[in-house]
N, C-alpha and C positions, 0 to 999 in steps of 0.2 A: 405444426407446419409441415414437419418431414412427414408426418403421417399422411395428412392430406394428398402430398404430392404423391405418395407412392402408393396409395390407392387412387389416386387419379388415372399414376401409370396403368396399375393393374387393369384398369377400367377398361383404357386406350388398348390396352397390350390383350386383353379377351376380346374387344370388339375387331382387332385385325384377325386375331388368329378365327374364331369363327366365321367372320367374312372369307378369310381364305378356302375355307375349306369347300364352295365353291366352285374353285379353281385346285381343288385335293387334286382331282383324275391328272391334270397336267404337273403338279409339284408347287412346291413356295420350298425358294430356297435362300441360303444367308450365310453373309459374309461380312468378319468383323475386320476392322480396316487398323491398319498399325496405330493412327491416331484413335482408338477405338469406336470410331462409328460403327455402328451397328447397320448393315444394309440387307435387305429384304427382297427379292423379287420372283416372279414367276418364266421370268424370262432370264436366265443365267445369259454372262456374256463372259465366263471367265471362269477358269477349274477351282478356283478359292472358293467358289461358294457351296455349300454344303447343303442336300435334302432335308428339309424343317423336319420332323415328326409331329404329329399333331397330338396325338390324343392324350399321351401320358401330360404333357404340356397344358392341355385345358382343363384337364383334373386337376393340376396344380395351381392355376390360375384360381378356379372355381373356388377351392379350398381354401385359398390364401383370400379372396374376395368376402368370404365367409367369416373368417375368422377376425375380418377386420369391421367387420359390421356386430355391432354392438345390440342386444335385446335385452336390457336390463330390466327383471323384473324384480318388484316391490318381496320385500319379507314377508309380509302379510299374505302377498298374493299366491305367492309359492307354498307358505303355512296351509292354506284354504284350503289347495288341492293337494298336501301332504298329509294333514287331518284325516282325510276321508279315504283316502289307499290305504294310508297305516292301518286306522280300523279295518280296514277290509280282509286286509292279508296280515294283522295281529305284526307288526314292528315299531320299534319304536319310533316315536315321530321325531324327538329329538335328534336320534340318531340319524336318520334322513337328513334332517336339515341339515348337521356336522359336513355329511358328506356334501352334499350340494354347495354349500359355503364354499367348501375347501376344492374341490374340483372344476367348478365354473365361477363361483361369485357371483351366482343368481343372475349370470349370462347365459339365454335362451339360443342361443344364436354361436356359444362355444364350440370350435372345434380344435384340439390339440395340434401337437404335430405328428402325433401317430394316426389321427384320425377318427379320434373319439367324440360324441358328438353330443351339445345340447346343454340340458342341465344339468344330469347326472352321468354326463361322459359316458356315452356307452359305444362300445367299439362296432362298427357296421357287423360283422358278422353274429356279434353276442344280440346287435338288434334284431336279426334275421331270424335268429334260435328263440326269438320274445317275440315271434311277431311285430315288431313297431314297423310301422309305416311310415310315420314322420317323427323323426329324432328332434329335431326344432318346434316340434309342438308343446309345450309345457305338459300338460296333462297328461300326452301319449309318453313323453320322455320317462315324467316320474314314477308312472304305474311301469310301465317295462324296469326301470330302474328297482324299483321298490320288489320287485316280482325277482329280480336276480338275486339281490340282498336277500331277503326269504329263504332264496337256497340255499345261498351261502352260512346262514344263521342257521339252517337246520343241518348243512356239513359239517362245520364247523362251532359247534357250541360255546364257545370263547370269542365272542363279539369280537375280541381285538383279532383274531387272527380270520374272521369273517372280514374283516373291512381290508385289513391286510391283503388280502384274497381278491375284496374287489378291487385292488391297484395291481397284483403283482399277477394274480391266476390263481387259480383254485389247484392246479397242479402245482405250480412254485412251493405254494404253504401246504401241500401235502407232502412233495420232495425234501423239506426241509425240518418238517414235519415243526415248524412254528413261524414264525414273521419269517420273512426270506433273508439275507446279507446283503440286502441291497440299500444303499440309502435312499433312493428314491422312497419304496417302501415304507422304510424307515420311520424316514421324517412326516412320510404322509400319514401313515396310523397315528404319530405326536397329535401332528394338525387338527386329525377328525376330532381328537381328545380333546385339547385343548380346547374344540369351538362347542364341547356339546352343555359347559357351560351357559351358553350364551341363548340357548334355549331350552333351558327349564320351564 
């Protein structure tokens, strides 16, 4: 139910602020009222109100819109198009899957809160360096994805500190010169371990 509503909000709260921008050239501005009303207008009548910003705002709206929309895809299906990369670029298929599990849960449509994107999390910039064009495409996600792991397995020859690598950086597990001190990290290389039972 809470979900719902605050992606309703979300919904409401993108469709003002792009309508606004419209009326960008003149301003939208806003004023939160002691009883906390939230007030909006283009027309200030009063020094409490404060110049909106837009854009960082609709990036964050977009993001958060994203993240709450849900593309849950089948085992099988994600299997299909990891089968046939892994032969391509020689890694393990298992391995992929681990990670995928553990970073999206075979959500196409994942995005963290750093900004990682799809099904195998991959950060907009590391997408830029892979070419990918759409991070929410399955296919384009997991050949870019599988394509970084490659490297990383050829940096790094010790699989765990190759996976390590793709949570924390390939610099980190080089500065450290093993898994990094991070728990994050950490517990994520456990994770990828743990799940690559599960597909044998």
């Amino acid at each position: 139910m809470i979900r719902v509503f605050v992606l309703s909000f979300l919904l409401a709260f993108q469709f003002l602020l792009l309508a606004g921008q419209n009326v960008q050239a003149k301003g939208i501005y806003y004023m939160v009222k002691e009883d906390g009303t939230l007030c909006i207008t283009d027309i200030p009548n009063s020094r409490k109100y404060k110049p909106y910003k837009f854009e960082k705002t609709i990036n964050y709206i977009r993001n958060a819109i994203v993240a709450f929309k849900r593309d849950h895809r089948s085992v099988e299906e994600v299997n299909a198009i990891v089968s046939g990369l892994c032969s391509k670029y020689a890694v393990d298929k298992k391995l992929v899957m681990a990670v995928i599990d553990v970073e999206s849960g075979f959500n196409a449509a994942a995005v963290s809160t750093a900004g990682a994107q799809g099904l195998m999390q991959i950060m907009p910039e590391t997408g830029r360096d892979l070419d990918l064009e759409d991070p929410f495409d399955p296919s384009e996600n997991i050949d870019a994805g599988i394509r970084y792991l490659r490297y990383l397995l050829d940096t790094f020859p010790d699989r765990r500190l190759a996976v390590a690598a793709y949570n924390a950086g390939p610099n980190a597990v080089k500065k450290y010169g093993g898994i990094p001190p991070y728990a994050e990290t950490q517990n994520y290389v456990e994770k990828v371990w743990a799940r690559l039972q599960y597909y044998e």
